[in-house]
N, C-alpha and C positions, 0 to 999 in steps of 0.2 A: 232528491233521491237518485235523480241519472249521475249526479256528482259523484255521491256516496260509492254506486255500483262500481265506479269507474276507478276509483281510489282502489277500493277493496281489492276490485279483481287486476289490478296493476299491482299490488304491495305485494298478491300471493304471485305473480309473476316472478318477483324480483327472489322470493323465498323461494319457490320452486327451481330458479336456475340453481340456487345455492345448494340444493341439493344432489340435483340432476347432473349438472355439468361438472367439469371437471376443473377446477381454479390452479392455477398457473402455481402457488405454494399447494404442492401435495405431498399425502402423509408418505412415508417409509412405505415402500413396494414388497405389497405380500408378495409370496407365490403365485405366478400364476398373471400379475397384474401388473399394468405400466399404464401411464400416460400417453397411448399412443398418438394423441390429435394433436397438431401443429396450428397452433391459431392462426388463422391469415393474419396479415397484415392488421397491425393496427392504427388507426390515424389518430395524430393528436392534432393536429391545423390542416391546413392546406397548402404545406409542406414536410410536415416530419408525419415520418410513421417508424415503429418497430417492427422487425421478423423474427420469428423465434422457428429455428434451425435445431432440431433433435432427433436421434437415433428412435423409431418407431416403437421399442420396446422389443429390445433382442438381448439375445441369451446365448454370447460365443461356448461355442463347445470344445474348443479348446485353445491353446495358450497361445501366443504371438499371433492372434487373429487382426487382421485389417477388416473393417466394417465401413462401408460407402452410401451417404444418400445424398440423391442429387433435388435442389431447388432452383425452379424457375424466378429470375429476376419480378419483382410483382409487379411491373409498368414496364412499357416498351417507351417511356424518356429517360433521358441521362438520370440516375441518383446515385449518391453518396453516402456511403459509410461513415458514419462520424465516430460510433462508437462501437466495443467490443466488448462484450457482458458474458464470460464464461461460467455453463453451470456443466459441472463435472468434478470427483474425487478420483483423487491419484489411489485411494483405496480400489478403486475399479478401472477408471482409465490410466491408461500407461502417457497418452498425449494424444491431442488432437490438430487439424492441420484445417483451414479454411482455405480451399482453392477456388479460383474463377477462372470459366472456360466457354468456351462455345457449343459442345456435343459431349456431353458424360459419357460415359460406359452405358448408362442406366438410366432409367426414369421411371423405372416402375420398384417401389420401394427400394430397402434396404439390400447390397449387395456386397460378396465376397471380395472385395478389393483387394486381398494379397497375391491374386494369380495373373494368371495372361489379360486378365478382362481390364484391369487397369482402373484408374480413377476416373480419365475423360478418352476421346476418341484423338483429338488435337493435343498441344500443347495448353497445360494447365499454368495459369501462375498464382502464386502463395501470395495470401493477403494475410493471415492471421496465422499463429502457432498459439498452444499452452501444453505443459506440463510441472508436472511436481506440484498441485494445488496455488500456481500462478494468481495473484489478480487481477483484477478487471484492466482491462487494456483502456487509456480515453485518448484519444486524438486530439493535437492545440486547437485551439480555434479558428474557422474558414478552412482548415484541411479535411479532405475526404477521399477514399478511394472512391474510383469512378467505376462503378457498373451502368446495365444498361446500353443501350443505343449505342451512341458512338464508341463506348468502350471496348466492344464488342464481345464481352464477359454480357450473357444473356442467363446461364447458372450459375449457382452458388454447389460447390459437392463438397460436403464435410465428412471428411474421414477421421474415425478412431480405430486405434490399437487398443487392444483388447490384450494386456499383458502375460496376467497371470488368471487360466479361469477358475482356478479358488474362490476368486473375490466371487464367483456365482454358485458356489457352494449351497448358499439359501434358496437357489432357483429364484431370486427377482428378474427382471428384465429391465436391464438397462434406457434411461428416456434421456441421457449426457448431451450435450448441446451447448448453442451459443445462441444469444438474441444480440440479436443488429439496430444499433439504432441507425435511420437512416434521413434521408432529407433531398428533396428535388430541389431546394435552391442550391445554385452552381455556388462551385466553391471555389476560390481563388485561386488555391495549391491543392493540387493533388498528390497524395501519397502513394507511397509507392514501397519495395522490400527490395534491398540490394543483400544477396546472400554471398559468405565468401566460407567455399567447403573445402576441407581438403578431402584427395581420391585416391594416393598411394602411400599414407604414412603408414607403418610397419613398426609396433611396440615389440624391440624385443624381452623375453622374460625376464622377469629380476633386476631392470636394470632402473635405475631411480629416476635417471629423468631421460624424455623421449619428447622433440618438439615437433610440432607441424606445422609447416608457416606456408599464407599463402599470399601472392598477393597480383593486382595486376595493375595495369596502366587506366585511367576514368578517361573515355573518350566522348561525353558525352554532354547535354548541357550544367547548367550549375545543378547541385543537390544538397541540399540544405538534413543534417541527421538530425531526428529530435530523440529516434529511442534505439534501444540496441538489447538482443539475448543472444545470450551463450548455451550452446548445446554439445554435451558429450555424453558417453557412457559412464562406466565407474571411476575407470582410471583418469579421466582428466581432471585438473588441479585448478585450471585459471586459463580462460579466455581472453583475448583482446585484442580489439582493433583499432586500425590507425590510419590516419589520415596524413600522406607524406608531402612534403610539399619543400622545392628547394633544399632539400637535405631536411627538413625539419620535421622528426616527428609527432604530432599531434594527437592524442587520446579522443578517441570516438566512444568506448564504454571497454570495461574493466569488471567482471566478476566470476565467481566460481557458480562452475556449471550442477554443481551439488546443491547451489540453493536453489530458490524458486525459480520456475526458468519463465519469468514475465518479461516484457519487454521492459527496462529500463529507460527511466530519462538522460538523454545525454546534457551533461552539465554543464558544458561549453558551446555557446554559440561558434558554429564553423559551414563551410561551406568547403562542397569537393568539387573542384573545377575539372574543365580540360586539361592535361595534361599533369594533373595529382596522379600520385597512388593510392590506393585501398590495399590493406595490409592486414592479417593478422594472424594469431600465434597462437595455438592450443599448447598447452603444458600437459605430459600425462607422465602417470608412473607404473612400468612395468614389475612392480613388487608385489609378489604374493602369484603372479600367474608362471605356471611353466611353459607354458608355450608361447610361441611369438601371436602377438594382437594385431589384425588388420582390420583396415576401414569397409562394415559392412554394415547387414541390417539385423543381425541377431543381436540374444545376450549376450552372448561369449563376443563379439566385435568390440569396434569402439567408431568413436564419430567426432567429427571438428569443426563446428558450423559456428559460423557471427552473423547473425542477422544484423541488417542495419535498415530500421525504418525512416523513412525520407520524406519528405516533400517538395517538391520541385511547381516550378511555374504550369499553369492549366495546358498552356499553347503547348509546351513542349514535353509534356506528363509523357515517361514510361512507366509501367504499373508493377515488373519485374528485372532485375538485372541480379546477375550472378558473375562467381570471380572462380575458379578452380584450378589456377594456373601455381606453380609452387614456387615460394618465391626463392632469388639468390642469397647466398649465403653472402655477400659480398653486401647485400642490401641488408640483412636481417643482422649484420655485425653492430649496424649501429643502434638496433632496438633498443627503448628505452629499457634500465635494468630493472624496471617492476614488472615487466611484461616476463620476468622469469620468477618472477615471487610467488609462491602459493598461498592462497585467500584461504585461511582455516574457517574451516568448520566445524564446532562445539557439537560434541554427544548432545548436548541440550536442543540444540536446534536441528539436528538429525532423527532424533528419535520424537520429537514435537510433532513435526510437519505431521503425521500419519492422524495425530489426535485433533489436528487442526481438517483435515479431511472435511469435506463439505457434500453431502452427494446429489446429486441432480435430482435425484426425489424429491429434496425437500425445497428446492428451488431456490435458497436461501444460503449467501454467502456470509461467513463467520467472520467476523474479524478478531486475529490472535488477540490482539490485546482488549479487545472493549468487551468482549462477551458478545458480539454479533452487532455490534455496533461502530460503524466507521465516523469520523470525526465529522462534523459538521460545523458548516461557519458561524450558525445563529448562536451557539451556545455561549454562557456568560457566567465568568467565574466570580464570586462574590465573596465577601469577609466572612466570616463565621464569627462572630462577633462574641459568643460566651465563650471563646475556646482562647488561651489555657481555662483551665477549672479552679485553678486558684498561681498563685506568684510566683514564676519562675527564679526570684531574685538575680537576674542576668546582670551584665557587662556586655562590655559595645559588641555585639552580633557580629563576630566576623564568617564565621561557614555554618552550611549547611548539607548535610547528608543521608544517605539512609542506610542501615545496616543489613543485613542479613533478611532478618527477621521483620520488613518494612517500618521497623520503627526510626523516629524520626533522631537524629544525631547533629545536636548544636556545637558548635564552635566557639566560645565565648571568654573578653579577655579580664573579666572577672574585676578587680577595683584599679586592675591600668587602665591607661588612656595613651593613644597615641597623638602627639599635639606636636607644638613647633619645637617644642626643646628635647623632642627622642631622638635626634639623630642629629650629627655635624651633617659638613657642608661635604666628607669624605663618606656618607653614610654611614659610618661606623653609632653604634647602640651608646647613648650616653646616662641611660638608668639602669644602668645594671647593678646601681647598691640599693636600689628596691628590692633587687630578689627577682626571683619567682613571682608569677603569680600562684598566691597561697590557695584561695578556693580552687575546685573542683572545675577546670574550664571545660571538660567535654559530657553533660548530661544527655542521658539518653531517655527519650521522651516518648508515651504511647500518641502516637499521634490520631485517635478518637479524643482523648477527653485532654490530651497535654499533662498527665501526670509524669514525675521522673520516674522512669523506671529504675535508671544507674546513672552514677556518678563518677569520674575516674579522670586524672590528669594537674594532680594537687601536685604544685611545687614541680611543675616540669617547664612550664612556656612563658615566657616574655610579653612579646606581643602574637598572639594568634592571629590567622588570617584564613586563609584556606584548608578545608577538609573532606574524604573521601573512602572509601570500603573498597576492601578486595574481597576476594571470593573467599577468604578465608575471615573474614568479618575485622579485619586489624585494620586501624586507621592510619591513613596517609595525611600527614599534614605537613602544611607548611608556619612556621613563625619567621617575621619580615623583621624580628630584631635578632634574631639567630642567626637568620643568614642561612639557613637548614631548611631542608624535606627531612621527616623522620618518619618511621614505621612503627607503629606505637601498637602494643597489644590490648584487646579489646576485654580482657578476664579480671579487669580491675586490678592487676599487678601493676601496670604502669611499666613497662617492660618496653626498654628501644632497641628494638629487633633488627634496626636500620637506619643508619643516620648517611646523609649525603649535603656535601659541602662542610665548612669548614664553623666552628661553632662564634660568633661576631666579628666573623672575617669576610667581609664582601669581597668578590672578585666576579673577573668575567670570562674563565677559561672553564673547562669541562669541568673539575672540581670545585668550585665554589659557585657561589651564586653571587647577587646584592637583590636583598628582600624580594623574596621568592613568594609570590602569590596563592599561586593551585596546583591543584595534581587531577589529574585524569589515570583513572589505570584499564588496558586492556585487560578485558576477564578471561579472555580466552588466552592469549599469547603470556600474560601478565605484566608486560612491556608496562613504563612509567613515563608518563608524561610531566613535564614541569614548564610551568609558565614564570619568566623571571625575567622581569617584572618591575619593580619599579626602577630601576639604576641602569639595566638591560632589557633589551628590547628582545628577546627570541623564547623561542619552544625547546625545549631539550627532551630528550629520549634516552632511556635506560631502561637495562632488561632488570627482570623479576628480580633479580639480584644486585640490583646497584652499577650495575658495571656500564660506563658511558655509550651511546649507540648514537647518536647526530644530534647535530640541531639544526633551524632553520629561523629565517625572519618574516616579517612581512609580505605577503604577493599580491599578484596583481595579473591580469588577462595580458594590459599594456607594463612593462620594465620600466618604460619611460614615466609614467604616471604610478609608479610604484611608492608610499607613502610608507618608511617604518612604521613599526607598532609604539604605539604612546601609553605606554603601561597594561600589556598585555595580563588582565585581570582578573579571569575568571577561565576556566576550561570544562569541557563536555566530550565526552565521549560517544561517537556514534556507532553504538556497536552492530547494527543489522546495516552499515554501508562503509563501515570501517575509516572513517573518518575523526576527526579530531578538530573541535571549532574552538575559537577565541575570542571573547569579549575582548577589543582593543578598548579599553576603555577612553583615554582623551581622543579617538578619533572617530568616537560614534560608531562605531561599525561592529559587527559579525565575520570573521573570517574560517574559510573551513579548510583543510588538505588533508590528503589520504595519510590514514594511519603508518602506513609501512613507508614512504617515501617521501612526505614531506609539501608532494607537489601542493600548488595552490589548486583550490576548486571552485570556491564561488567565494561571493559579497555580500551579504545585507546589508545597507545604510538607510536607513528612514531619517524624513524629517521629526517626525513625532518622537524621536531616541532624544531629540534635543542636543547631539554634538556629543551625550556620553553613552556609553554601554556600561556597568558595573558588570552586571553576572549573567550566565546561562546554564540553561539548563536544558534537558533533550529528554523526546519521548518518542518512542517507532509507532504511537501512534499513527490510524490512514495514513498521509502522506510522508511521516515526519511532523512534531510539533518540536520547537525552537518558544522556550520559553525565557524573557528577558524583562532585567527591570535598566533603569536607565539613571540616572545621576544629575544634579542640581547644577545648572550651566548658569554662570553672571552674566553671560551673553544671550540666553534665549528665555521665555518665558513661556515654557512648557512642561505640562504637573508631573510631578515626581509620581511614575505608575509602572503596572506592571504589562508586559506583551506576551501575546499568543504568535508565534509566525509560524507558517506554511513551508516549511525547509525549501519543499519542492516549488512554489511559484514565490517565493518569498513574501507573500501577501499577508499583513498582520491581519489576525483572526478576529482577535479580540484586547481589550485595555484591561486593567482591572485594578483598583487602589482601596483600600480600607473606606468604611462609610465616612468615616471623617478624614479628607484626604492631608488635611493637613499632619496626621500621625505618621505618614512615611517623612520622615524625617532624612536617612540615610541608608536607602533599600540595598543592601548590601551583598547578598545571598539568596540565591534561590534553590528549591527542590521541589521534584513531583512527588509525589505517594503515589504508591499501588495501586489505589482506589481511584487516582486522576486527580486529587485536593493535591494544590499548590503550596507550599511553604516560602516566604520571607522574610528573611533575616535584615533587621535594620541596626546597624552601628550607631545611628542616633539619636534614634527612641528608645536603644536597649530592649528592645519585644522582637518578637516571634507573631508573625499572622497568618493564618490558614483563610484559605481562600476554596472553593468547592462551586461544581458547576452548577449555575442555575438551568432547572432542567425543564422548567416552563418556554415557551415558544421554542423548542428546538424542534427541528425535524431531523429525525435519526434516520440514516441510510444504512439499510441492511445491503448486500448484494451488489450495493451500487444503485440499488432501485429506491429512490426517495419513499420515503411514505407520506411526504407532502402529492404525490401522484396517487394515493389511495384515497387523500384527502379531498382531493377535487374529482376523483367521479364520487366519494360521499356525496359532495354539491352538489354534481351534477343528478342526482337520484333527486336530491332534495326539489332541489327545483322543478324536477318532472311531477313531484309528486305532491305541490305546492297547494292548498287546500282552494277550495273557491271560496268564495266570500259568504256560503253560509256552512259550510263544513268546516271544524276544528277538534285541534284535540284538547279536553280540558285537562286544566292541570289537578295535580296529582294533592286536590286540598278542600276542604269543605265537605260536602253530602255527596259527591261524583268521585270520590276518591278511588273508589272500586272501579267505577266504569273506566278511569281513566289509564286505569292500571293495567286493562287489556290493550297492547300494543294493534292489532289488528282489528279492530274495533272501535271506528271515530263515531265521533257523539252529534247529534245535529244540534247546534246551536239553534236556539230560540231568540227568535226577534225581538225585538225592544221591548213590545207589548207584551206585559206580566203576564201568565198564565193563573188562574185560578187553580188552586190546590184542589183535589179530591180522587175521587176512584174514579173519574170519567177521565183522569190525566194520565191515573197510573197503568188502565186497560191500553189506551193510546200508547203510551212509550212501550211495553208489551207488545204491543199488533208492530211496531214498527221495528224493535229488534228481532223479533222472530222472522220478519222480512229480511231484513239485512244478512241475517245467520243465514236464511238458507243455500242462495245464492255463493254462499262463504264455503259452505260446508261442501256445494257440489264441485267448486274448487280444485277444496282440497284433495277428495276422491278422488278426481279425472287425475291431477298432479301425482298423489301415490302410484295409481293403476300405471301411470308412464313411466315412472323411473322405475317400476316393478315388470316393467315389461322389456323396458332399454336392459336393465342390470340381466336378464334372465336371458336376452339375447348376446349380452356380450360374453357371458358364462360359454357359451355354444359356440364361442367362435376361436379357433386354435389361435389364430395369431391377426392384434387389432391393425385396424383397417390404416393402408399406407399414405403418407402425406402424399406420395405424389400423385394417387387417385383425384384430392382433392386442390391441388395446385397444379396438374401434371399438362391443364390443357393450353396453358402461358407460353408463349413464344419469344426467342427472342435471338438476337445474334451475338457473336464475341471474338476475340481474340486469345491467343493460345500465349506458352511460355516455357520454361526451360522441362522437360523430361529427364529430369536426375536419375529415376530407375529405366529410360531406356538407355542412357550411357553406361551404369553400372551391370548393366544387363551384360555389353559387348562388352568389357574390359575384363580381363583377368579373372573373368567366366563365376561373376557375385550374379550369384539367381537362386541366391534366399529366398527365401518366402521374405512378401510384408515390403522389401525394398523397395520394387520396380515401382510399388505405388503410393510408398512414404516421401520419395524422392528426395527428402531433408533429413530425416532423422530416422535409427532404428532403435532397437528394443533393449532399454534399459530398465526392465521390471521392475520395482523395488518387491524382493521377494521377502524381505524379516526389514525389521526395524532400522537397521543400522544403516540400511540407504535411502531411507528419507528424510528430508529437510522443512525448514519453517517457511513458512507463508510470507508475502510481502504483497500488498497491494498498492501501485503507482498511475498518480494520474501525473499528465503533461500541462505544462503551466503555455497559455498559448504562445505561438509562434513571433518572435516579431520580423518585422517587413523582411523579408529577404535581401542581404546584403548585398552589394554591389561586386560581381565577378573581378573586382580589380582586388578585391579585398585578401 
């Protein structure tokens, strides 16, 4: 019976919080109501804990408001920052800024930070930044910013701008914030923000292009960059920094300040020494404004910041460094000429960002493409094994693609065959008195059930090979017995809207090809890519129109170890990082370079490729997924399958091959669908297989917040609430079906010894539930009567109670850092509001659609050992 009491009155405890308290996912904020309590710290061992950093629930009253609350470090020992978990919408916040300092302004709630009172009493320095609906920020592995003790960063003061107070039109109150994950084991590197801003550029009006470059001399130990964001107002076009060294400039990160302003990964292992420079280059456009544009903290201003996130060795960790020195034109003559290109931005991805909006109310970060779901590594793509629905009647599978309307677009060379007598030893086509292929090579297929929807491409292609969609739904293909890219209309006319190279004439100058693989097309720009391919080794570029734009080969980090491409095979477009990858297919690899200029950017090589790459394919899922199948090597003995990779840490996710592995015969082609199902096309089984996730054992990350961590305090409840050895629950079968079916109401099991049936048993069971209830029932009263008494006082209270009441009596010491708004304070007499205490960045409202942008969330793939200073 003590068991029983002990159980009951523990389950209605765990019921009672859930109603009482306030859970970390809450709903949409009426009027009137916020989230004001800051959970302390939470411990998950005996080293890591979370903090969770939020605006107390305030209501600016008007527009370019700066809002400040300051947090005490939760331990007087060194700990680290590993991670940065932004919950805020760019529907409401304009941006936010994490500083650490020794003395705030404040410690008694929420305070006015855009006046004299400032953000700290000392120098503040910048550990975090987010705007434009940014995602989650993660740290390599062993890197942490150091608060704490010796750090001498003993607060934490989170500031938000508060841009437009529209967005509080409803009267909610704002609860926008960060959670920290944090950790007291020491960490090897510590991170650090080297900032490089400009302070006197001057847009004048109308005029197209206006630079602002800065740069200075690094006099300090090694600094190893892993992430980098660009910040401007409207008019800037394209950020970028560089790392200079011996005349040679080096790319540190590259994007336009109009998309998400997250910290990116930097995609080159580098390191900035003594005696380097740190460089970079705002691009802005004075068109549409009449008057001249200067560097301040309003809308009407503009701004030119490069963050650069670091990590450097523990012994000799600085935690902020800044650069605002403007650099010589004499230096800035040799920038590299991307650093003058503008990174377009799509209406599509402008007017998205706002519907992608996440608000801190609900606690819960969306991901644009999964429906709130970011990619996980457990998940597992499988065959779909009834899919087509009945006989495609194909030829050898050469492309795969998708049109418009997500339906799926086969490539197929109908009753050719390419074998050893199609082509001389000059690659010239030697069946060209076959004709045509006569069937239908391009069927367009529902990809739910695999029926054709359309047919079209009768008596146009030779041998087929490569295919792909423009934004206007027309197909790009290539045929490797033509010798041609063509531009083929997608309205069942069969209509060549575009043909490029020369028709069975191989060659290898800007107009012709020798058998021409793939095409990739920019949707934005319309720019054309062609991989070409088997007889030539390069990439070619031509605009929407055919008309030739460069080409390039093979790269490589090292020149010396630079390997041409060996049948560059398959192409992808990555359009949320503006890149361009290649299946090199005889040398096993993945290689990627920026869309607009060619450069080389990374490698994939896995052993499990087996020595070939065939095809890829690309998805902006969470980090980037990089999907590949691979090719039959007579030198290695590894199964013909398909890959999931990690763009960002190159780490294959997942394998995945038909139930019977032996049907990939010649996986030739691949595509995603909209839905996340996989397509592959095999040349040598002549089929088509859909593959789709298995959605058993995954754990889906909302927010960045596993829900395998909701899973384990379920355990942990379970465990507390672990029956004794003669309390259980029965199951839900036999003559207890009822009893069992009351969840709050365990049953006492009866001991081995049968009981005799009659009315002396059923009076007993009777005496002993009405015991059990009552106790149950006084419960639940006490339980009501409190949350009806808590809800009626907080009704009564004008504005909820402030974290720093509850955290405020923590002590601890710090160090300070650069005062951006008391510089701009003395110069040239900027005493905006919002500056003096934004120090980085001001106010870029997005006030209508047309200036906001699409979401991107990146994590860092970890660190490796920090390279030697000679390097």
């Amino acid at each position: 019976m003590m068991g029983t009491s002990v159980f009951c009155g523990l389950l209605m405890a765990f019921v009672l919080q859930g109603h009482c308290t306030e859970s970390p996912s809450s709903r949409r904020l009426q009027e009137g109501e916020c989230i004001s309590r800051t959970k302390p710290p939470l411990l998950f061992n005996s080293h890591n804990f979370s903090m969770d950093l939020r605006m107390p629930g305030v209501s600016p009253s008007s527009s370019d408001t700066y809002l400040c609350m300051a947090f005490p470090v939760p331990t007087d020992r060194d700990s680290y920052i590993v991670d940065f978990i932004p919950y805020a919408s760019m529907s409401t916040v304009h941006h936010m800024i994490l500083f650490g300092c020794q003395s705030p302004a404040s410690t008694s709630g929420s305070w006015d930070c855009g006046g004299a009172q400032g953000t700290c009493k000392d120098d503040p320095s910048i550990m975090y930044a987010w705007a434009r609906n940014a995602p989650p920020t993660k740290l390599p592995k062993d890197v942490g910013f150091r608060v704490g003790k010796s750090s001498g960063m003993s607060y934490f003061v989170l500031q938000i701008h508060y841009g437009d107070v529209s967005a509080f039109r409803d009267h909610h109150r704002d609860c926008s914030g960060l959670t920290l994950k944090m950790t007291l084991k020491p960490q090897p590197f510590i991170a650090g923000i080297y900032l490089l801003i400009s302070v006197d550029t001057v847009i004048p009006p109308g005029k197209t292009v206006t630079n602002a470059d800065v740069a200075c001399e690094y006099a300090s130990y090694p600094i190893y960059p892993f992430a980098f964001r660009t910040h401007t107002h409207r008019l800037g076009k394209v950020v970028s920094g560089y790392r200079i060294r011996n005349g040679k400039w080096t790319l540190i990160g590259r994007q336009s300040p109009q998309l998400p302003q997250a910290f990116y990964p930097v995609n080159t292992e580098l390191s900035v020494q003594y005696g380097d420079t740190v460089a970079a280059r705002c691009v802005f456009t004075g068109e549409g404004r009449t008057t001249e544009t200067i560097i301040g903290g309003t809308s009407d201003d503009e701004m030119c910041n490069f963050y650069m996130m670091y990590y450097m060795e523990s012994k000799h960790a600085v935690p902020f460094m800044s650069c605002m020195e403007s650099g010589s034109k004499e230096l800035f003559r040799h920038i590299p000429a991307e650093a003058n290109v503008p990174i377009p931005v799509s209406p599509d991805q402008m007017s998205s960002m706002m519907h992608m909006g996440h608000a801190a109310d609900d606690d819960v970060m969306l991901d644009k493409r999964r429906g709130g779901q970011a990619v996980d590594q457990d998940y597992h793509l499988e065959q779909v094994t009834d899919w087509p629905d009945g006989n495609l009647q194909l030829g050898q599978v050469s492309g795969l693609a998708l049109d418009s309307d997500s339906n799926l677009v086969i490539f197929h060379r109908g009753d050719h065959h390419w074998d050893v007598n199609s082509f001389d030893s000059g690659a010239r086509f030697q069946q060209k008195s076959l004709g045509p292929i006569q069937q239908s090579a391009i069927l367009v297929v529902d990809p739910a059930k695999g029926r054709i929807l359309k047919a079209s491409g009768r008596n146009m292609f030779y041998l087929p090979h490569g295919i792909t969609t423009d934004r206007d739904n027309n197909y790009w293909v290539t045929d490797v017995a033509l010798h041609q890219v063509l531009k083929v209309s997608s309205d069942g006319r069969d209509r060549i809207l575009l043909a490029l190279g020369e028709a069975f004439t191989p060659g290898s100058d800007s107009s012709h090809f020798c058998k021409p693989t793939d095409v990739a097309i920019d949707l934005h720009t319309g720019n054309v890519f062609v991989s070409d391919g088997y007889c030539n080794a390069r990439i070619l570029k031509f605009s929407a129109d055919g008309n030739y734009l460069s080409q390039w080969g093979a790269g490589s980090l090292d020149r010396r170890q630079r390997a041409r491409f060996q049948i560059p095979h398959s192409l992808a477009f990555l359009s949320d990082r503006r890149e361009v990858c290649v299946a090199d297919r005889e040398n096993g690899r993945i290689q990627c370079f920026i869309a607009d200029t060619g450069e080389f950017v990374k490698e994939i090589k896995k052993e499990e490729f087996g020595g070939k790459v065939f095809a890829i394919s690309y998805s902006p899922a969470g980090d980037g997924l990089i999907y590949a199948v691979n090719g039959d090597s007579p030198y290695r003995t590894v199964p013909l399958q398909g890959f999931v990779i990690n763009y960002t840490t190159r780490e294959i996710l997942d394998t995945f091959s038909p139930k019977r592995k032996q049907d990939f015969s010649m996986p030739h082609d691949l595509v995603e669908g909209r839905d996340g199902s996989v397509f592959v096309g095999d040349a040598g089984s002549e089929k088509v297989f859909k593959f789709t996730a298995e959605k058993s054992h995954r754990s889906v990350k909302k927010a960045g917040i596993q829900v395998q961590e909701l899973e384990e305090v379920e355990a942990f409840i379970q465990t507390r609430l672990k029956p004794q050895k003669n309390i259980s629950h029965v199951a839900a079968a036999g003559p207890e079906k009822q009893m069992a079916d009351k969840p709050s109401l365990p049953v006492v099991q009866e001991e081995k010894k049968t009981a005799k049936p009659g009315r002396e048993n059923g009076v007993m069971a009777a005496v002993i539930i009405t015991l059990l209830l009552l106790p149950l029932l006084l419960v639940v009263f006490i339980g009501v009567f409190v949350c009806w008494r808590r809800n009626k006082y907080r009704e009564q209270k004008a504005e909820p109670r402030s974290v720093a009441g509850i955290l405020g009596k923590i002590k601890g010491k710090a160090v300070g850092g650069l005062n951006l708004g008391n510089f701009f304070a003395s110069h040239r007499g900027y005493t905006r509001q919002g500056f003096d205490q934004l120090s980085t960045e001001g106010s870029d409202q997005e006030r209508n659609m047309e200036d906001s942008s699409d979401s991107d969330n990146e994590e860092y793939s970890a660190p490796p050992l920090p390279p030697q200073p000679s390097s």
